[in-house]
N, C-alpha and C positions, 0 to 999 in steps of 0.2 A: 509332771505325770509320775506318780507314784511306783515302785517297780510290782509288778504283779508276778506272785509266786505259781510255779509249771506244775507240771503232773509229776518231776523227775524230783520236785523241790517237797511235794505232799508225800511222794516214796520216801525221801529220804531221811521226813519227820517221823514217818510210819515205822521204821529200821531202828531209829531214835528212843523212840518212847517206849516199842513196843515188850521190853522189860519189865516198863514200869505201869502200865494201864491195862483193864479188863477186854477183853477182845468180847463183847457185849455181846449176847444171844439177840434172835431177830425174831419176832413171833408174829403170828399170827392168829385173825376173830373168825371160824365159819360167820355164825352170826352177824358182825362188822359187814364183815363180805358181802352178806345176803340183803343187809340194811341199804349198804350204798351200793349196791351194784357193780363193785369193784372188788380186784385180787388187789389186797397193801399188805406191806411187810412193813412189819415196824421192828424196827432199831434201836432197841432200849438203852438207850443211854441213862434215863433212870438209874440202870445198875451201874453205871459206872462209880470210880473211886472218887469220893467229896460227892457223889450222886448228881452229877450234871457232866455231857461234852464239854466242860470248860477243862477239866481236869487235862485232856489232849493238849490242847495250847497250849496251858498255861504249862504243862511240863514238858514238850515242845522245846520251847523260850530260854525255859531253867536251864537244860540238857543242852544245849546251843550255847551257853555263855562260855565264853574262855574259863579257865580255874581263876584270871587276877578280876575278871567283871564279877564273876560267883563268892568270890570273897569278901568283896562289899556287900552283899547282900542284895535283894529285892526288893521291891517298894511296889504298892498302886493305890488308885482310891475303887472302890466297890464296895456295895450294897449286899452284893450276896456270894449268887457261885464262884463269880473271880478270884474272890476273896479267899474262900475256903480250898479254892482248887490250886493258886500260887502257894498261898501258905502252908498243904500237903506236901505239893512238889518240894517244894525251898526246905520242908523237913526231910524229904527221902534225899535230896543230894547233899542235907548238912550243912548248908546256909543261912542265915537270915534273912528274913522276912517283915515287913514292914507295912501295915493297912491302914489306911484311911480310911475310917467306915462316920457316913453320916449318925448323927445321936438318934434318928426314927430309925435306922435299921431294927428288924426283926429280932429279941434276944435269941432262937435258935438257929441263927446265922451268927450272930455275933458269939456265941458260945464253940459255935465251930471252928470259927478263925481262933479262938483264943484254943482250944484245944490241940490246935496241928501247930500251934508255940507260933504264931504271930507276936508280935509287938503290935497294939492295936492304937490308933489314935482317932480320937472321936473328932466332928468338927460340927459343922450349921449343916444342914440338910439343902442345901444349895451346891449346885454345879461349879461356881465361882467361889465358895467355898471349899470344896472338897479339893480343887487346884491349887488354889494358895497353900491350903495344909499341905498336900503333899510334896508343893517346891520348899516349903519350908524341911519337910521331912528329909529330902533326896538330896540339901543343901547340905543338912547334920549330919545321915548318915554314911553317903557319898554313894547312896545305893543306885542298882540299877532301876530307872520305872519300864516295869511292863504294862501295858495298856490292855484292857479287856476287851478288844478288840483291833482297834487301829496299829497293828504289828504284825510283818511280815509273816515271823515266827508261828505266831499265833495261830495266823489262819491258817498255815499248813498241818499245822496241829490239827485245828476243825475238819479238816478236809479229811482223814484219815478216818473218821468215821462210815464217811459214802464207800470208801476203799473194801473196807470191810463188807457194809451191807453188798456192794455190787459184786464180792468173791463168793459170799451166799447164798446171792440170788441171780442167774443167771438170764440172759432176757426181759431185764427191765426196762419196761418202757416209759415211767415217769421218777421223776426223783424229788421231791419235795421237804424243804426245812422252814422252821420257823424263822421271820428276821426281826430285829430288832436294831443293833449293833450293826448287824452284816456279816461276823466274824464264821458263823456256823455258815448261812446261807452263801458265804465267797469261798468258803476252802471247797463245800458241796457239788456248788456249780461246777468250779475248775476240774475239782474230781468227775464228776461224771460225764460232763464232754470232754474231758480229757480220755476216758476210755473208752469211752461209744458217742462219739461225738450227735448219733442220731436220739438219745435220751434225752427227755424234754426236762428240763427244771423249772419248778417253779417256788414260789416264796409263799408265806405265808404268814399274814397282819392284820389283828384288831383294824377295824374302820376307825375305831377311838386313837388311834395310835400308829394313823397311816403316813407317815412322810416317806416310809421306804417306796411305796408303790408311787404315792406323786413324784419324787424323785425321777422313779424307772421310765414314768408316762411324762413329763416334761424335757428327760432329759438332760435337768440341772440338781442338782445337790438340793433339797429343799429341807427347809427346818420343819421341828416337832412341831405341832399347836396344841400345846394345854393337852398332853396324851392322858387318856385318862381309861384306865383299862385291869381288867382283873389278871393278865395277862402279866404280870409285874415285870419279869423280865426281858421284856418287852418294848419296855419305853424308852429307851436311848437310839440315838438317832445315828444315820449311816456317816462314817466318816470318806474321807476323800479316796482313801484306799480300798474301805469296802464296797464305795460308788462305783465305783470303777472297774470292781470286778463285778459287782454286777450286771450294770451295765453291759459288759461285755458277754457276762456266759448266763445268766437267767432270762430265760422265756418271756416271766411271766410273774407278776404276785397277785395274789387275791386278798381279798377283804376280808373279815367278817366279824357277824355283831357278836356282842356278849354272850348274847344268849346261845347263841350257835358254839362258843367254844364252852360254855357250862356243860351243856348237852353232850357234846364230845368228850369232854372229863369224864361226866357218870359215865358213860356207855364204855371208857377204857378203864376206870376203875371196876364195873358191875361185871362186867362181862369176861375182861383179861384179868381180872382178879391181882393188877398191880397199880403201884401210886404214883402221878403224876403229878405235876404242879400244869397249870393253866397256860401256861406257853406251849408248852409240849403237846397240848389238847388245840392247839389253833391249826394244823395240818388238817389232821382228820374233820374240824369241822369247815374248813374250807370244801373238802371232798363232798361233804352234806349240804354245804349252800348251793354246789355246783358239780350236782351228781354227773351231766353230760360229758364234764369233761374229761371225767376217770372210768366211766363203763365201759367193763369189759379191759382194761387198762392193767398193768403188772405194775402197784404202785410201791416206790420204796418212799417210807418216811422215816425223817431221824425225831423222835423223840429224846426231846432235849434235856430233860431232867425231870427228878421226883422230887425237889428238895421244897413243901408245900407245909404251909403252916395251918399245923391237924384243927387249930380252936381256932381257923379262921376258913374255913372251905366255903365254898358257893352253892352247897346244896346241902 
């Protein structure tokens, strides 16, 4: 059984970081509001530094290493936020950084890591590739690997964001993140039944991309099938650690199609007048598949990132 990090462990990443990351603004849509029947507060993470919640964990992790682990340097394999959010960190504490990025990654990810001074190492676009590179990697360099999500660290890190929204918003009575990983929706959970244990959480996942929810509802670890979703950050599947905290502190995940989370993009781009990427937009269209169970409801959402590829959007 993996160790599951406390409310005392999410304070303490909170204390950590909090030098070095954006204490993100929370807004709110009349409109939204009026549309789904529901008071949400959204939690832009968008504006966060590397423009995604990963940027907390990942510097979290950093800021936790001894000075002799920090010296060797950092290492992961990631596609996207991970990637740009370790290799910020590992530049603000002056260590080495080291990425595996699949050869299909996005070039405006891949120019990001290369910007915040990564060493980049391209490999196959394969899960079992990106492994191998990287033990090769962690062998040469003798660096530390952080994992983009499966890390104690980490999730405390993620967790710091709910901390925030609930200092905010007082009286909230649902809390809702996207999952993918687990990394955002486990630090979330723990944060908010750790402070009002009566806050309902719930998750939030593509239908195309649901093993989190079969997981929650069979109650065994269950693999991805063929996830296939505009949702991109989105499609990795929950590890042992983050099963388990789900399991323990999330209510609840909901589905939804494609088209529901399109629909949610426009209306947080048209209306909030700010950029999203397509994960970020799967809370709010959860809210619109299943207006009953947010009416009337004080909702906080984290909005998990802007970082969306302009000459490729869904509408």
């Amino acid at each position: 059984m993996p160790s599951i990090p406390t409310l005392s462990d999410i304070q303490a990443a909170y204390k950590r970081i909090r030098p070095f990351v954006h204490e993100t603004p929370v807004h709110t849509s009349q409109t939204i509001n009026r549309i789904t029947g529901s008071d949400i507060y959204f939690k832009c993470e968008n504006f966060q530094k590397a423009g995604a919640f990963k940027y907390r964990g990942a510097t979290n992790a950093i800021m936790a290493l001894s000075a002799k682990e920090a010296g060797k340097g950092v290492a992961t394999h990631s596609s996207g936020n991970h990637a740009a959010a370790l290799a910020l960190a590992a530049a603000i504490r002056g260590i080495k950084c080291y990425v595996v990025m699949p050869s299909s990654a996005p070039e405006t990810k891949i120019k990001a890591v290369k910007n915040y001074g990564a060493e980049i190492t391209f490999c196959e676009p394969t899960l079992e590739s990106r492994e191998s590179t990287l033990k090769q990697v962690v062998k040469r360099t003798g660096s530390v690997f952080i994992h983009p999500f499966d890390d104690f660290n980490v999730v405390c890190g993620q967790g710091t964001a709910t901390l925030e929204l609930l200092n905010h918003c007082s009286g909230t009575d649902i809390v809702m993140a996207p999952v993918g990983g687990g990394g955002l929706l486990g630090g979330t959970s723990i944060a908010a039944k750790s402070v009002r244990s009566e806050i309902i959480v719930y998750g939030a996942e593509p239908k195309n991309a649901d093993d989190a929810y079969r997981s929650l509802k069979s109650g065994i670890l269950q693999p991805p099938l063929k996830p296939n979703t505009i949702a991109d950050g989105l499609l990795t599947a929950l590890s042992e650690l983050t099963f388990t905290i789900i399991s323990k502190y999330t209510d609840d995940i909901f589905t939804v199609s494609e088209a529901s989370i399109v629909e949610a993009m426009k209306l947080i781009w048209q209306l909030m007048k700010i950029i999203v990427e397509p994960s970020s937009a799967v809370p709010l269209a959860a809210i619109i598949e299943n207006p009953e169970a947010f009416r009337g409801k004080k909702t906080g959402i984290i909005l998990s990132g802007g970082n969306v590829d302009l000459s490729k959007l869904p509408f």
